[in-house]
NUMI-930979 format. One record per residue: x, y, z of N, C-alpha, C in turn; residue in three letters. Coordinates in steps of 0.2 Angstrom, whole numbers, always signed. Layout:
NUMI-930979
SITE,X,Y,Z,X,Y,Z,X,Y,Z,ala .
...
end
This chain:
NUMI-930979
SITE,-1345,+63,-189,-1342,+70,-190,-1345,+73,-196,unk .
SITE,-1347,+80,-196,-1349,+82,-204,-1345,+85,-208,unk .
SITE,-1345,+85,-214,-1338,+85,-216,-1344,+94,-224,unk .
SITE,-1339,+98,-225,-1340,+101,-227,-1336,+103,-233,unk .
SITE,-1340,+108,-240,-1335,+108,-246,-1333,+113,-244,unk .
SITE,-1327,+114,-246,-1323,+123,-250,-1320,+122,-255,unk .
SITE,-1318,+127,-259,-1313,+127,-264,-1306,+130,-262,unk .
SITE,-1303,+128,-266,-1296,+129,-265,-1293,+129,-270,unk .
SITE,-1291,+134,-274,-1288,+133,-282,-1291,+130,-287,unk .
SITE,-1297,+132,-287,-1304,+129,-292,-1306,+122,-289,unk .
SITE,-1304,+121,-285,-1304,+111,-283,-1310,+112,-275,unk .
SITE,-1316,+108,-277,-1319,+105,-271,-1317,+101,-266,unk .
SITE,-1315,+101,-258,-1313,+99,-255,-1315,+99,-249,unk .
SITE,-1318,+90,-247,-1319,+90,-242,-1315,+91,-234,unk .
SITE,-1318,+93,-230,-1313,+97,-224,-1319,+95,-218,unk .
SITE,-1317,+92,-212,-1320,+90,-207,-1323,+99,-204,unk .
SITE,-1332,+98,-202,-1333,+103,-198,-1332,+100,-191,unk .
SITE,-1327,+108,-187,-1326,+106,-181,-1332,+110,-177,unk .
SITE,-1334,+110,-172,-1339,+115,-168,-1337,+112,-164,unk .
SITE,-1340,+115,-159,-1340,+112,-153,-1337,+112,-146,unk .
SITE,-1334,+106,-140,-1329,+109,-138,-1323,+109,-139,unk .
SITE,-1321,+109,-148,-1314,+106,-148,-1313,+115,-150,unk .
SITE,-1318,+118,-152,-1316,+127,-154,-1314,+128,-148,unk .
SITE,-1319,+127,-142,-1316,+131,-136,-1309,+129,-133,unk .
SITE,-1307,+123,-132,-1302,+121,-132,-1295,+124,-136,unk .
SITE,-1295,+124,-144,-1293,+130,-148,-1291,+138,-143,unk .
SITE,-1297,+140,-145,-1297,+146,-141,-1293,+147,-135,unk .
SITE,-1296,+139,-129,-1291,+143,-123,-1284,+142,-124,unk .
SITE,-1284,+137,-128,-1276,+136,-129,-1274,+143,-133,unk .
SITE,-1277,+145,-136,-1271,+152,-139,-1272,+158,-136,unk .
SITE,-1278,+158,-130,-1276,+162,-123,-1271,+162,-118,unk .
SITE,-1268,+155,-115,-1265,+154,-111,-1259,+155,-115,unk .
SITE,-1258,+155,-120,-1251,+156,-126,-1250,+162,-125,unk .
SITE,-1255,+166,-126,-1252,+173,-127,-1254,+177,-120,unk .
SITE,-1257,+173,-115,-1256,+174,-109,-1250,+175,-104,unk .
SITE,-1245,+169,-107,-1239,+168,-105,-1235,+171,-108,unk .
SITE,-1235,+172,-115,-1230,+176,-119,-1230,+184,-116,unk .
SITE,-1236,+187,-112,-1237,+192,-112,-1234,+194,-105,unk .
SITE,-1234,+188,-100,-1233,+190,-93,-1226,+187,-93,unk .
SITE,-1222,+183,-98,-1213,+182,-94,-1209,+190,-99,unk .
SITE,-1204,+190,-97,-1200,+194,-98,-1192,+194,-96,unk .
SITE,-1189,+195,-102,-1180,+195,-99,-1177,+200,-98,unk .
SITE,-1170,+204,-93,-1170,+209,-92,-1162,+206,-93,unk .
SITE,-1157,+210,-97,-1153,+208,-98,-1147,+209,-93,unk .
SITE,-1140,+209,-95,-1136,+208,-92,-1135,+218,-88,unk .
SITE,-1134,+221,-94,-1132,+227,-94,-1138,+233,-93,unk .
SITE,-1142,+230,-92,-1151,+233,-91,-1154,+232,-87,unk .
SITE,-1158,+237,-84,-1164,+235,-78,-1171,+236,-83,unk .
SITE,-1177,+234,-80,-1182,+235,-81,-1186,+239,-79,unk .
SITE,-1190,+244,-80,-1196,+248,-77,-1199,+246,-77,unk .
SITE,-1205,+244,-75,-1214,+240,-75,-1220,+247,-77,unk .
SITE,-1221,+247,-76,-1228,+255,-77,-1234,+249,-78,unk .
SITE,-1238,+251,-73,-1246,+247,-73,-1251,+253,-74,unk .
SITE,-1256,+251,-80,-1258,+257,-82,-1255,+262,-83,unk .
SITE,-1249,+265,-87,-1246,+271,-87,-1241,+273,-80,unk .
SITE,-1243,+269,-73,-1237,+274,-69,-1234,+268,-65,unk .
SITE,-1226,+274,-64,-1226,+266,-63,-1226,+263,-56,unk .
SITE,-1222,+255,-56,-1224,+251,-51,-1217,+249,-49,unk .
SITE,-1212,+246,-50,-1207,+245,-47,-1201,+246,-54,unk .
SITE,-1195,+242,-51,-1189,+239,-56,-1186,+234,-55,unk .
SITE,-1186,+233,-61,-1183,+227,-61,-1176,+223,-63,unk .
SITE,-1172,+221,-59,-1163,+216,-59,-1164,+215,-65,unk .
SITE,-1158,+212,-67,-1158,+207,-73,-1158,+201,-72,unk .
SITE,-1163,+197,-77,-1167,+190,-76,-1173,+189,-78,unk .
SITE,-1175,+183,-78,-1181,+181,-80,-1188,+184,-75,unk .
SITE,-1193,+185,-78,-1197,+189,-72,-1205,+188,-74,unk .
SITE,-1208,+189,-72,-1218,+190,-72,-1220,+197,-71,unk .
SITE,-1225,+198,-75,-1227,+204,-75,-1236,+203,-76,unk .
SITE,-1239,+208,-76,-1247,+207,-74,-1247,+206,-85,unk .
SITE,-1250,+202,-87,-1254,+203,-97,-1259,+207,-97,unk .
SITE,-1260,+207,-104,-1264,+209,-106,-1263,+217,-108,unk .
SITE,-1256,+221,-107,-1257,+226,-105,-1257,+230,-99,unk .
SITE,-1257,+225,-96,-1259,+228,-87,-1254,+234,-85,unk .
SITE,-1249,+228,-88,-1241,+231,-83,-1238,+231,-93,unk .
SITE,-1235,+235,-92,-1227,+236,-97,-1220,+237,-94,unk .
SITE,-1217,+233,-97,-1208,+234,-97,-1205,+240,-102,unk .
SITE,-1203,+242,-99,-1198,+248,-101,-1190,+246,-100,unk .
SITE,-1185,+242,-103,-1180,+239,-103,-1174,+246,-104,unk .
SITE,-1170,+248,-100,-1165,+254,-100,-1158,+250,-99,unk .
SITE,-1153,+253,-102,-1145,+252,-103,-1143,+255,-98,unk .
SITE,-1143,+253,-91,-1139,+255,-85,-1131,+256,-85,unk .
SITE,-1130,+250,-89,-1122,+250,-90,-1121,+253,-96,unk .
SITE,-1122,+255,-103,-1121,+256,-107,-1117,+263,-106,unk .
SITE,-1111,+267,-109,-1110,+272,-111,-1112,+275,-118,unk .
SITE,-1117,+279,-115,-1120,+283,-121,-1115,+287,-124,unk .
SITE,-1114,+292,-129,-1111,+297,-130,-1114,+301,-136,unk .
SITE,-1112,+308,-137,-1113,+313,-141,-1110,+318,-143,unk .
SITE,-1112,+319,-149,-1104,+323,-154,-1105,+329,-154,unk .
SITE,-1105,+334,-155,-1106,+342,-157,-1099,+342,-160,unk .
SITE,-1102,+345,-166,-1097,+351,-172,-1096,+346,-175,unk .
SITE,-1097,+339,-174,-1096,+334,-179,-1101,+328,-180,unk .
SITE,-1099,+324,-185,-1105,+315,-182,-1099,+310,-186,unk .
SITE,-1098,+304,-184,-1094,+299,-182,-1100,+295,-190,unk .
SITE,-1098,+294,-195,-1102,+288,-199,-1100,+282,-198,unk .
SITE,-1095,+281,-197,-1090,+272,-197,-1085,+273,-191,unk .
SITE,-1084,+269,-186,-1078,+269,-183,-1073,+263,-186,unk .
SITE,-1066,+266,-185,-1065,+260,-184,-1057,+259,-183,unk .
SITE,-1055,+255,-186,-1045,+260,-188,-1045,+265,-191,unk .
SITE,-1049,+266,-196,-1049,+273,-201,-1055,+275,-201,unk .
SITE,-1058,+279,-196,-1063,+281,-193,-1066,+286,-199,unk .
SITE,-1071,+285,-201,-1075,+289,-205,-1082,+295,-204,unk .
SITE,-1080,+301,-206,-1085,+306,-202,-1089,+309,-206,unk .
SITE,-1093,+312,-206,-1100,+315,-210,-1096,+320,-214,unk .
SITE,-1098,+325,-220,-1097,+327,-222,-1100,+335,-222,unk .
SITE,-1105,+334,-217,-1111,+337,-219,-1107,+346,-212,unk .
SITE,-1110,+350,-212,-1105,+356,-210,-1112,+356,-204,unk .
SITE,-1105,+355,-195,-1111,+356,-190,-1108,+364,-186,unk .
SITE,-1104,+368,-192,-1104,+372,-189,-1109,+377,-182,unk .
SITE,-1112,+377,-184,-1117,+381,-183,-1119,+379,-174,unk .
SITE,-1116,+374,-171,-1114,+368,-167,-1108,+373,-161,unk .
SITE,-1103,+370,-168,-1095,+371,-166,-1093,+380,-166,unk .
SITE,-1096,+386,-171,-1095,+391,-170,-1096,+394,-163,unk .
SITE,-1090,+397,-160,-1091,+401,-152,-1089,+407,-153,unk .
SITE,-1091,+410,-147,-1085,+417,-147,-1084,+415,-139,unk .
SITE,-1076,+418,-140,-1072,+417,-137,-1070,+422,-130,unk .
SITE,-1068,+422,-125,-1069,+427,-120,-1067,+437,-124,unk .
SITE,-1058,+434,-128,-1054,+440,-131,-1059,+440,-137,unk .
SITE,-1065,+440,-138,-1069,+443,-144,-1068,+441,-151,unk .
SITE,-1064,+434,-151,-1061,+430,-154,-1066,+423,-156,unk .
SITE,-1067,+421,-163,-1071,+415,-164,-1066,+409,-167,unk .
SITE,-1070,+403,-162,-1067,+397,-162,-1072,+391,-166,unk .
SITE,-1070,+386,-168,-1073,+380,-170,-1070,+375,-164,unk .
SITE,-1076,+374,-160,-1074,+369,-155,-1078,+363,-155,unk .
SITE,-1076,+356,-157,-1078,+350,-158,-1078,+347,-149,unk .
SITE,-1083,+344,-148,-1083,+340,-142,-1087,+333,-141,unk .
SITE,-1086,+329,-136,-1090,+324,-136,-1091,+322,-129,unk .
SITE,-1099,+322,-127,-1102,+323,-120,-1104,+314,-120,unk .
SITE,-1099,+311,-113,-1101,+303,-113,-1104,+302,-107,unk .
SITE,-1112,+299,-106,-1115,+297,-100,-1117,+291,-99,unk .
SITE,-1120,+290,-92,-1122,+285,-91,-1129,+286,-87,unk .
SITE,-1135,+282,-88,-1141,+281,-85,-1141,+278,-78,unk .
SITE,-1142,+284,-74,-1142,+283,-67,-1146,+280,-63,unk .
SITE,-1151,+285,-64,-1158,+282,-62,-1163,+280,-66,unk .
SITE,-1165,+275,-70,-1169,+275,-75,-1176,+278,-73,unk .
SITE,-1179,+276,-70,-1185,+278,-65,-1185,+288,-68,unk .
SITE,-1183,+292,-67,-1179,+299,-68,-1179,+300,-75,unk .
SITE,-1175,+296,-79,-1174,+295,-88,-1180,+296,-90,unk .
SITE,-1183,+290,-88,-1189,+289,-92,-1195,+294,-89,unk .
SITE,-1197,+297,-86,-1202,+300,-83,-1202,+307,-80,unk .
SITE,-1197,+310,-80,-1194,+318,-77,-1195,+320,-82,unk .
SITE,-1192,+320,-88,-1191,+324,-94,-1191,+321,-100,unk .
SITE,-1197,+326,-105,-1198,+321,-111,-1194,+320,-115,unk .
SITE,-1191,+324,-115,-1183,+322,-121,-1177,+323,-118,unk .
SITE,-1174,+317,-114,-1167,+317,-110,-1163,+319,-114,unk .
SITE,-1163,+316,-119,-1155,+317,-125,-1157,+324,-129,unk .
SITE,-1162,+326,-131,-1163,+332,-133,-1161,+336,-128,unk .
SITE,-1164,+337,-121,-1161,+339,-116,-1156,+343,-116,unk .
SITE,-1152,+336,-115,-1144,+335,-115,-1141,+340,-119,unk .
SITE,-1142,+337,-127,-1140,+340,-132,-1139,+351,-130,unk .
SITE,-1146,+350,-129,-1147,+359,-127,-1143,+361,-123,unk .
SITE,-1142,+358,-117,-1139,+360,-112,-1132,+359,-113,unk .
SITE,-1128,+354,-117,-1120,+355,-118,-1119,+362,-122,unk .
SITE,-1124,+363,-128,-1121,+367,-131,-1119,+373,-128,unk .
SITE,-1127,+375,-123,-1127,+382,-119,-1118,+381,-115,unk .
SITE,-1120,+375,-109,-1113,+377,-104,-1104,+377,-111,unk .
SITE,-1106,+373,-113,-1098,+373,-116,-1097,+381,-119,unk .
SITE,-1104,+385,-121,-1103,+392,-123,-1101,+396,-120,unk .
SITE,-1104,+395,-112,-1103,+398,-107,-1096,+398,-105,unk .
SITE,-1094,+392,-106,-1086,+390,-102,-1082,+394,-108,unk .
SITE,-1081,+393,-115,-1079,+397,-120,-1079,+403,-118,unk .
SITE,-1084,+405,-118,-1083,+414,-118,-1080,+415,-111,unk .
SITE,-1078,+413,-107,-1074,+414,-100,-1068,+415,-102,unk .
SITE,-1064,+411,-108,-1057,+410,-107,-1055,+412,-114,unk .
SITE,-1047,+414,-115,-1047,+416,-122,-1048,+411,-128,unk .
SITE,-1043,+414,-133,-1044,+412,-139,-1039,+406,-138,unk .
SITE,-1032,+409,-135,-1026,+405,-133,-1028,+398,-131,unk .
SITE,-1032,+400,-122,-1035,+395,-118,-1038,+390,-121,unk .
SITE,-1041,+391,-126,-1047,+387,-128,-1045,+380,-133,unk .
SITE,-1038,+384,-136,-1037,+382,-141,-1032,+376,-142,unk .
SITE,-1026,+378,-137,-1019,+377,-135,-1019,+377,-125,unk .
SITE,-1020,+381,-123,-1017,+380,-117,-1019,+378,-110,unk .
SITE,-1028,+380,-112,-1031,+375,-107,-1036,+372,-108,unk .
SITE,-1034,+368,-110,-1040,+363,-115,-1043,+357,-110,unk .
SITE,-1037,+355,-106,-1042,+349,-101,-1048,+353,-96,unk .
SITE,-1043,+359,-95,-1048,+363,-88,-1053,+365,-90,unk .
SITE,-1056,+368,-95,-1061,+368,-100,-1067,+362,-101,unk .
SITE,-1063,+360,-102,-1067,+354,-101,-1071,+348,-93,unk .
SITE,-1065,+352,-91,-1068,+348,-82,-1073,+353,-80,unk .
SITE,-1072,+362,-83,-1077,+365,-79,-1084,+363,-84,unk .
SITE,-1084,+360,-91,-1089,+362,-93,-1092,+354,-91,unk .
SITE,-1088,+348,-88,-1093,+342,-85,-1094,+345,-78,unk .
SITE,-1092,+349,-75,-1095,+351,-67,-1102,+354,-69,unk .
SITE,-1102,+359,-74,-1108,+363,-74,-1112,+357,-78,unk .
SITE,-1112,+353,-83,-1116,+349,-85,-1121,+346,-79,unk .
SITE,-1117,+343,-76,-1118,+338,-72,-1121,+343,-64,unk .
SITE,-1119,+348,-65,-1124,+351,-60,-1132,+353,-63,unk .
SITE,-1133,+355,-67,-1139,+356,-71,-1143,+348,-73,unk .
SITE,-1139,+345,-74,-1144,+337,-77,-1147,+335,-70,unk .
SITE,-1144,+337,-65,-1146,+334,-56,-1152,+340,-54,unk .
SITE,-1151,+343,-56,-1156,+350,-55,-1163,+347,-58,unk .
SITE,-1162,+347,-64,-1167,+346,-68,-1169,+338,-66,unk .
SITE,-1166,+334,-62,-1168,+326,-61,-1167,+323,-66,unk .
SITE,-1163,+322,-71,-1164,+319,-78,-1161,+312,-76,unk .
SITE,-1160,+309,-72,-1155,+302,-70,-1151,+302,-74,unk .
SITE,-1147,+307,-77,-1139,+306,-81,-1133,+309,-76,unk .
SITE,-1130,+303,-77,-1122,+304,-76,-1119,+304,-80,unk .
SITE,-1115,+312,-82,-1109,+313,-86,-1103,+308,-85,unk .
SITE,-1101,+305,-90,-1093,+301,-87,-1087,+306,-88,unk .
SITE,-1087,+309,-95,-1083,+313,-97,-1086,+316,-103,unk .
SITE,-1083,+322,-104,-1083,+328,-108,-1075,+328,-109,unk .
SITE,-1075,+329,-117,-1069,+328,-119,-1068,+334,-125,unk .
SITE,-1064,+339,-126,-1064,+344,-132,-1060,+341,-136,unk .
SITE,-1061,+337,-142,-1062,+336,-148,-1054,+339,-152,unk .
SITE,-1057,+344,-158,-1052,+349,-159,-1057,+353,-160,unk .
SITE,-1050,+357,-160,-1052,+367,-156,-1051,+370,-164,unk .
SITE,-1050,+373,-168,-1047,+375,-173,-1051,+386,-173,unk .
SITE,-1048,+388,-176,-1051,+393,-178,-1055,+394,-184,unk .
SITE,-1058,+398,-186,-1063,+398,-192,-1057,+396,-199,unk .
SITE,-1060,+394,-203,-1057,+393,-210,-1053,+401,-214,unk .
SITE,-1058,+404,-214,-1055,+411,-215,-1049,+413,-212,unk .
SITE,-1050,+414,-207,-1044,+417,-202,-1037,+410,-199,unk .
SITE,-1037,+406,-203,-1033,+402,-202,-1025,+401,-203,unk .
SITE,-1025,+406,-208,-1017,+407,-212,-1014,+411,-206,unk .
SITE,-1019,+418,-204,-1017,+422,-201,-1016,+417,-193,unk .
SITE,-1018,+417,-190,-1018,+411,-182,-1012,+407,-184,unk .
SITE,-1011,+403,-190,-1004,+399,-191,-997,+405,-191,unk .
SITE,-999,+408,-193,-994,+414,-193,-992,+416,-185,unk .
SITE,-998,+417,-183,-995,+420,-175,-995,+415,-170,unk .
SITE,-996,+408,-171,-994,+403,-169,-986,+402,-170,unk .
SITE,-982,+403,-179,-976,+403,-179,-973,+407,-174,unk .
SITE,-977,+415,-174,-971,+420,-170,-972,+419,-163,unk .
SITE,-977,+416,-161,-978,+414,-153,-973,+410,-151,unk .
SITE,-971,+406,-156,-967,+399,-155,-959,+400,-156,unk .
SITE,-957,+405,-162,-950,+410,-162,-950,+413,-156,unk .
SITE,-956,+417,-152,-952,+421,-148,-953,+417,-143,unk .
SITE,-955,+411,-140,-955,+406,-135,-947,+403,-137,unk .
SITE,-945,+401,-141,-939,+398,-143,-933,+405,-141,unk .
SITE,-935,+409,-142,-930,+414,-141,-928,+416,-135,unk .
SITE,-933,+417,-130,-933,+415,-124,-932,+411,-119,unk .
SITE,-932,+404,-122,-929,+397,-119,-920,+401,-120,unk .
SITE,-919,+402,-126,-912,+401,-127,-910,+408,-123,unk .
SITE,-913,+414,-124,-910,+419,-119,-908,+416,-110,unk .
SITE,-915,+411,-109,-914,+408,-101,-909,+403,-102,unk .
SITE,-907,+399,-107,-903,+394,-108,-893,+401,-104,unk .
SITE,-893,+405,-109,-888,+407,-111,-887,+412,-103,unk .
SITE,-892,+414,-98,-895,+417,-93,-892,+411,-89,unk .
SITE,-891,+406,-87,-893,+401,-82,-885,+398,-84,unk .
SITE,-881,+399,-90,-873,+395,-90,-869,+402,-88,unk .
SITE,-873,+411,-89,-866,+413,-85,-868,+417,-78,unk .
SITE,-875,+417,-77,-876,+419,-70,-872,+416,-65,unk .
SITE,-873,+407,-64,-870,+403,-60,-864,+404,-63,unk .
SITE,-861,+403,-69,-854,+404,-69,-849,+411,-65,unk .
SITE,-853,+417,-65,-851,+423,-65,-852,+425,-57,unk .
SITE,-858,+420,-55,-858,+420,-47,-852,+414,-43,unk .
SITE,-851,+411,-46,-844,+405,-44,-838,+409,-43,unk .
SITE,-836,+414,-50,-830,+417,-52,-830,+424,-45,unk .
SITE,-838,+425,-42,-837,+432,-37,-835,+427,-31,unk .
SITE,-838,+424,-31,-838,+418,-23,-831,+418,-24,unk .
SITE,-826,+414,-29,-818,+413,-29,-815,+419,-27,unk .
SITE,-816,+425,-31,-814,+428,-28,-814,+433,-22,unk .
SITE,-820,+430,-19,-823,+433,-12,-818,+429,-6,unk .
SITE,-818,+422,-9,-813,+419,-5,-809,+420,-5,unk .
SITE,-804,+422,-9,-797,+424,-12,-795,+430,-9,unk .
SITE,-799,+434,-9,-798,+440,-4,-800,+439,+2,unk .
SITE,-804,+436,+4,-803,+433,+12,-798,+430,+15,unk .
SITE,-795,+425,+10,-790,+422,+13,-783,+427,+12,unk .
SITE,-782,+432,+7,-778,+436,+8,-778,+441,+13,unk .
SITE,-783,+444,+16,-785,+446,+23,-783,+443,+25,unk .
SITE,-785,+438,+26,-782,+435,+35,-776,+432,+34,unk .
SITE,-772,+432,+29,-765,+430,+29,-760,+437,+33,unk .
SITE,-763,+441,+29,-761,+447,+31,-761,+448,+36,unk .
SITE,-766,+447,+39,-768,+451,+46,-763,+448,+51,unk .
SITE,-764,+440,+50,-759,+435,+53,-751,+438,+53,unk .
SITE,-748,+439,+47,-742,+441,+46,-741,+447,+48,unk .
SITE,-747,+450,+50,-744,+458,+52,-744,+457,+62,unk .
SITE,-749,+452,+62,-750,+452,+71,-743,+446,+74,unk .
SITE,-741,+441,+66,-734,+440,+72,-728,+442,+69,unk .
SITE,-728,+449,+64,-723,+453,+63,-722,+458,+70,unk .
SITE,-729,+460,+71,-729,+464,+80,-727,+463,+84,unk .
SITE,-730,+455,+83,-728,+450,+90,-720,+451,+90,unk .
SITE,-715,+448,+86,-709,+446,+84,-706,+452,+86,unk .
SITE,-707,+459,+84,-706,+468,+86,-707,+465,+93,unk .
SITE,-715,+468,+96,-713,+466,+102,-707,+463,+106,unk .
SITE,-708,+457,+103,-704,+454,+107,-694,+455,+107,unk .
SITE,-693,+456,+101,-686,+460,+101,-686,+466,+105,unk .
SITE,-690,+470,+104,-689,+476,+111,-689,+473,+115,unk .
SITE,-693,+470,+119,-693,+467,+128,-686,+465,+129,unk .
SITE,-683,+458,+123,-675,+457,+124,-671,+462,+123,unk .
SITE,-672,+467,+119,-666,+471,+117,-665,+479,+123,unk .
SITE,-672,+478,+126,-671,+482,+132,-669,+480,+140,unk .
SITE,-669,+472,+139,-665,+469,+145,-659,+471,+143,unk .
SITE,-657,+467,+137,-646,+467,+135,-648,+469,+128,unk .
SITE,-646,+475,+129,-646,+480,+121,-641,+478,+119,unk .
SITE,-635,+475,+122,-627,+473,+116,-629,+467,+114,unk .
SITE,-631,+463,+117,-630,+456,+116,-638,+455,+110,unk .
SITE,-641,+459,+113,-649,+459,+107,-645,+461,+99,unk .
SITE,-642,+469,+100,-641,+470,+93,-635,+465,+91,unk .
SITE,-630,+463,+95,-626,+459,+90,-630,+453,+86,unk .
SITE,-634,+450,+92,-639,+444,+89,-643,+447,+82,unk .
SITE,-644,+452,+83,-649,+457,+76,-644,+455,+70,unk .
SITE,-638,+458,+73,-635,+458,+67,-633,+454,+64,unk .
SITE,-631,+448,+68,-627,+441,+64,-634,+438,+62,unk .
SITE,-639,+439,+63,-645,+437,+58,-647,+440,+52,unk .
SITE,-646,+445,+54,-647,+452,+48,-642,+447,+42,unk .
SITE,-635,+447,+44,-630,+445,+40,-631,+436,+36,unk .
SITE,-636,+434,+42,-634,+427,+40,-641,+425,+34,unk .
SITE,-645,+431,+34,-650,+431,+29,-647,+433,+22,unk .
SITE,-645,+439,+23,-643,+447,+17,-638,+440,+13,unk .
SITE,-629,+439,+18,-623,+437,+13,-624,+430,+7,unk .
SITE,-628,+427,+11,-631,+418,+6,-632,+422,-1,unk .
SITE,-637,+429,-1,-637,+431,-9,-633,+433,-13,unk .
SITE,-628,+435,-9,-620,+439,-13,-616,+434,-18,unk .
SITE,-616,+435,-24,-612,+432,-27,-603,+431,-21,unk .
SITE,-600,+437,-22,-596,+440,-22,-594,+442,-13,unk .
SITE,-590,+439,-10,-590,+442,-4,-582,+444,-2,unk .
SITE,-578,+446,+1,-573,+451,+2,-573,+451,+11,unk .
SITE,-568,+449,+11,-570,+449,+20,-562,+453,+21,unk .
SITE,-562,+461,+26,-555,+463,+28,-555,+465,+33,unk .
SITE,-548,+467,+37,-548,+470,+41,-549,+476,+41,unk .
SITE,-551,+480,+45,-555,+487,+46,-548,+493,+46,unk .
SITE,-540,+489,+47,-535,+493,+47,-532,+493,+40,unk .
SITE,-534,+486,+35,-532,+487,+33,-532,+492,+25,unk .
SITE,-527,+495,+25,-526,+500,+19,-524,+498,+12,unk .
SITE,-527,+500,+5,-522,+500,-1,-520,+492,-3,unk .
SITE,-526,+487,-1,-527,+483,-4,-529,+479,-10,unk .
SITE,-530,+486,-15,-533,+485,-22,-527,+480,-26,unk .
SITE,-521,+483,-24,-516,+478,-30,-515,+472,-27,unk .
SITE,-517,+469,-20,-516,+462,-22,-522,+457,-22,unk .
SITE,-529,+462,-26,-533,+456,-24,-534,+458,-33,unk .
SITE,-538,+452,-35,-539,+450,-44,-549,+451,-43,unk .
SITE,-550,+457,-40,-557,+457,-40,-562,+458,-46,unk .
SITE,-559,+457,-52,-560,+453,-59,-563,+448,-60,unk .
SITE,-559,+443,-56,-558,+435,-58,-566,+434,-59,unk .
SITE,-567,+428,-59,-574,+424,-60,-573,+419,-52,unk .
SITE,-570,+419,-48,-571,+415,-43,-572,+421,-36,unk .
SITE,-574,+422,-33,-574,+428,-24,-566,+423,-20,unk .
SITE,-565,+429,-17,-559,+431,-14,-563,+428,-8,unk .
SITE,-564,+422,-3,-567,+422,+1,-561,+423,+10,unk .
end
C-alpha cells in the first residue's frame, strides 16, 4: 500500500493512500446513510403528516414510523392535529403560571371598540382553535394565523358595535361571545382554512382609562337604584299578600255573616209561619202556649218577682219591697 506525507501542526506524517475500491465503498455507504435517513420518518402522537412530492401534495399520514420517496422527492410537513392553539387580542401572556405574567407593551389599538350606544370600550379576548384539516391549513391560505388574527378582530367589531356599552361590559358578555365564535367560525369554513374554533372567550371588558371614574360612578348609582328597587319589591311582596289575605278574611267573614243571617231570618219565617198555621187552628190554646213562653224566657232575668192576685187591693203595707231578698 503507498503511504503518503502531510503535515499536521508543523510535523510530517505518514497516512496510508487509499484509491480505489475502498473510496467507492466509502462513498456508497454514505449514500445509503443518508438515503435512509431521508426516506424514514416519525409522525407523533398528537400530529399527522403531509407528504407533497415535488411541491403538491400526495397523501397523509397517522402517526408512526413511515417511508417516504429521498432525496427530496417527497417532503413531510408534520401538523398538531390535537393541539389547542390560542390567541390574545388587547393583550400577550409573557409567563403563565400561578402568577401569570403579561406584556407591558399598550395593544390598545387591538382592544379600542365603539360600542352600539356610541360608547368606547377596551375589550380583551382570546380566540382558541384547533387544526382540522391540515391538507386546508397548509395550502388554502398563505397566512392561516394572520388570517385568523384579521378576521377575529373585524367580527368581534362587528358583534360590539351591535350591542351596548352595558351589554358588552356587564350583562351580556357570554352571548357576545358565542355570536362572535358562530361568525368566526362561519368565515374560517368559507374561506377553507381547516380551523376549528373551540372557544372565544372575552377576557376583560373595561372602559377607556379617561372616562373610568365617571362609568364607576354610574355603575354605583345603577347598583343604588337596583338596591332600591329590590327593597321597594321586597316591602311590595310582604304587604300585597299580606293586604290580600286581610281582604280574603274579610270576604269570608262577611260571607259567613250572610249566610248566618239569611239562615236565621229563613227559620225566623219558618218558626212565624209555623205559629200562624197553629194559632189559626186553636187561637187560645196557641196564645196561651205564646205566652207561658214569652214568660218562661223574659222572668229567669228579673231580679225581683212579685206574684198577686188581680183582686187584690192596698197591698203596699204588707210587703217590705226594700228588702234585698224578692217576695216570691
Amino acid at each position: 500500500m503507498q503511504k503518503r506525507i502531510i503535515n499536521i501542526g508543523g510535523e510530517q506524517v505518514e497516512v496510508p493512500d487509499i484509491k480505489g475500491p475502498v473510496v467507492l465503498y466509502a462513498v456508497g455507504a454514505l449514500l445509503l446513510i443518508i438515503i435512509l435517513v431521508s426516506s424514514f420518518y416519525t409522525v407523533e402522537a398528537d400530529e399527522v403528516g403531509v407528504i407533497q412530492r415535488f411541491g403538491a401534495y400526495v397523501r397523509t399520514t397517522e402517526p408512526g414510523l413511515h417511508l417516504k420517496l429521498p432525496w427530496g422527492i417527497e417532503e413531510v410537513t408534520k401538523v398538531k392535529v390535537q393541539r389547542v392553539f390560542k390567541q390574545e387580542f388587547g393583550f400577550r401572556t409573557v409567563r403563565a403560571g400561578i402568577r401569570t405574567e403579561y406584556s407591558e407593551r399598550d395593544y390598545s389599538s387591538e382592544s379600542l371598540m365603539l360600542t352600539g350606544d356610541l360608547n368606547a370600550a377596551l375589550v380583551e379576548w382570546i380566540v382558541q382553535f384547533r387544526i382540522k384539516d391540515p391538507r386546508a391549513y397548509l395550502f388554502n391560505v398563505r397566512d392561516v394565523e394572520g388570517t385568523l388574527r384579521d378576521l377575529s378582530e373585524s367580527v368581534m367589531r362587528q358583534v360590539v358595535g351591535d350591542h351596548s356599552v352595558d351589554e358588552v361590559i356587564i350583562l351580556d358578555r357570554k352571548s357576545i361571545a358565542t355570536e362572535a365564535n358562530e361568525k368566526m367560525q362561519e368565515l374560517l369554513n368559507e374561506y377553507e382554512t381547516g380551523i376549528d374554533i373551540v372557544t372565544v372567550n372575552l377576557q376583560d371588558v373595561n372602559p377607556p382609562k379617561p372616562v373610568q371614574p365617571a362609568f364607576n360612578e354610574v355603575n354605583e348609582a345603577r347598583q343604588e337604584k337596583e338596591r332600591t328597587v329590590n327593597e321597594a319589591w321586597k316591602a311590595y311582596n310582604n304587604a300585597i299578600p299580606k293586604a290580600r289575605g286581610e281582604a280574603e278574611r274579610l270576604l269570608l267573614e262577611a260571607e259567613g255573616y250572610a249566610t248566618n243571617r239569611i239562615n236565621r231570618a229563613q227559620g225566623d219565617a219558618d218558626r212565624f209561619i209555623a205559629l200562624y198555621n197553629e194559632y189559626r187552628n186553636a187561637k187560645d190554646v196557641t196564645r196561651r202556649r205564646m205566652y207561658i213562653e214569652t214568660m218562661q224566657e223574659i222572668l229567669p232575668r228579673i231580679d225581683q218577682k212579685v206574684i198577686i192576685d188581680e183582686e187584690l187591693q192596698s197591698f203596699l203595707p204588707l210587703l217590705q219591697l226594700k228588702g234585698k231578698e224578692a217576695t216570691r
